[in-house]
C-alpha positions as CSV (number, residue, x, y, z in Angstrom):
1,X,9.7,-0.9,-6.8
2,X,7.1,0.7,-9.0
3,X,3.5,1.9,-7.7
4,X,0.9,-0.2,-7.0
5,X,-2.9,0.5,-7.9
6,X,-5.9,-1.4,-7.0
7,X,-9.6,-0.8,-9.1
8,X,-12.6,-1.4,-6.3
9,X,-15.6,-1.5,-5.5
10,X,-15.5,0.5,-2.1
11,X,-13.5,2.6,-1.3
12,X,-12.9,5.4,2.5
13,X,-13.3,2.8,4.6
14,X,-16.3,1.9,3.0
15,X,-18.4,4.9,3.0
16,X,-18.8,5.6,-0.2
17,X,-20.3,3.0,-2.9
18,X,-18.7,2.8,-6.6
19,X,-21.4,2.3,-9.2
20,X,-21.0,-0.9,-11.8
21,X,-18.8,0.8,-14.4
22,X,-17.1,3.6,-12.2
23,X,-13.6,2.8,-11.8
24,X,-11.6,4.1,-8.6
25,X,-8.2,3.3,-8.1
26,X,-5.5,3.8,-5.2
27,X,-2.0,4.2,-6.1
28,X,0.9,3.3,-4.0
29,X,4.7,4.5,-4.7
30,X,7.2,3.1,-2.3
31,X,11.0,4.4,-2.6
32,X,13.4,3.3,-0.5
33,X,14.3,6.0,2.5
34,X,16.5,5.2,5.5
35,X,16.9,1.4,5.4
36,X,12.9,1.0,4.7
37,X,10.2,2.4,2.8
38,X,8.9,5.7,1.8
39,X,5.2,5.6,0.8
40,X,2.8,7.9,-0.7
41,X,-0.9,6.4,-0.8
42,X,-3.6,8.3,-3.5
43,X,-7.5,7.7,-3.6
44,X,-9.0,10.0,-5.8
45,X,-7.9,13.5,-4.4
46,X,-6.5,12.8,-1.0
47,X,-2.7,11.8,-0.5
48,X,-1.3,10.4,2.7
49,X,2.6,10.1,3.3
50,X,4.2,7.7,5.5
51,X,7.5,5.6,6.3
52,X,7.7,1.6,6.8
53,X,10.1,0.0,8.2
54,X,10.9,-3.8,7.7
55,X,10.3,-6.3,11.2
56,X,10.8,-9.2,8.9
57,X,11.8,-10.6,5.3
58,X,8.1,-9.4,3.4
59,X,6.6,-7.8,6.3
60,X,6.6,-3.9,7.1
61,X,5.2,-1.8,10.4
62,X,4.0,2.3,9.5
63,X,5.9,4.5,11.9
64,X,4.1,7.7,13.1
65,X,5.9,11.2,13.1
66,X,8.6,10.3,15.5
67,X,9.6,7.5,14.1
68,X,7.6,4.7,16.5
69,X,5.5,1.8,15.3
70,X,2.1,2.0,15.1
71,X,-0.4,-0.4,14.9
72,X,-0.8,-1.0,11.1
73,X,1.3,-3.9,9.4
74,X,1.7,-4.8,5.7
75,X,3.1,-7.6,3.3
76,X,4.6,-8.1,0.4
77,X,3.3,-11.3,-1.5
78,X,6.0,-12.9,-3.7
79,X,4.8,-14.4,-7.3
80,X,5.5,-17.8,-8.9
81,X,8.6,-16.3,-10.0
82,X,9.7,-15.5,-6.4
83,X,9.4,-11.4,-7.3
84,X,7.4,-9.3,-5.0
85,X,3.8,-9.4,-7.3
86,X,1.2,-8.0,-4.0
87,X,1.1,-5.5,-1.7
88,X,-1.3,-6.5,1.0
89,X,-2.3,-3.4,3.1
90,X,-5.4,-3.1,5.3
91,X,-6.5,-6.9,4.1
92,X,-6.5,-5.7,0.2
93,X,-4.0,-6.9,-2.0
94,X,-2.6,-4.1,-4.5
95,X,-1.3,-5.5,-7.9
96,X,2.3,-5.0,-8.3
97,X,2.7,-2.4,-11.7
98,X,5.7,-2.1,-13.8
């Protein structure tokens, strides 16, 4: 799967305000690692790595450093076509690119 990037209008949570015109974007590169998912999440100058793990079909849990599951869950959203065309991760759906 290729990364995913999202353009919005907030972004950290929601603390800081985008002007009309500015562009941020978050990119997400996913590899598999293990039997699920390795991620690396970039918003402007901060990186965070992490590992999924599949709990059903589309649906992925982030494990913390020893492996457990945490609280956060994510999707993938299939297109028309039946091909993974979303990521939806904190309730914001990140366009599948490439």
């Amino acid at each position: 799967m290729g990364p995913i990037r999202r353009g919005a209008s907030l972004v950290d949570g929601g603390r800081r305000r985008i002007s009309p015109g500015e562009a941020a974007e978050t990119w997400i590169e996913l590899s598999a690692a293990d039997g699920g998912l390795r991620a690396r999440l970039t918003e402007e100058a901060s990186t965070q790595e992490f590992t999924l793990a599949f709990y059903r079909d589309h649906s992925v849990v982030r494990l913390d450093a020893d492996g457990q599951p945490t609280f956060k869950r994510s999707d993938f959203v299939p297109g028309p076509d039946g091909r993974i065309a979303w990521y939806r991760l904190g309730g914001r759906l990140y366009a599948r690119q490439g």
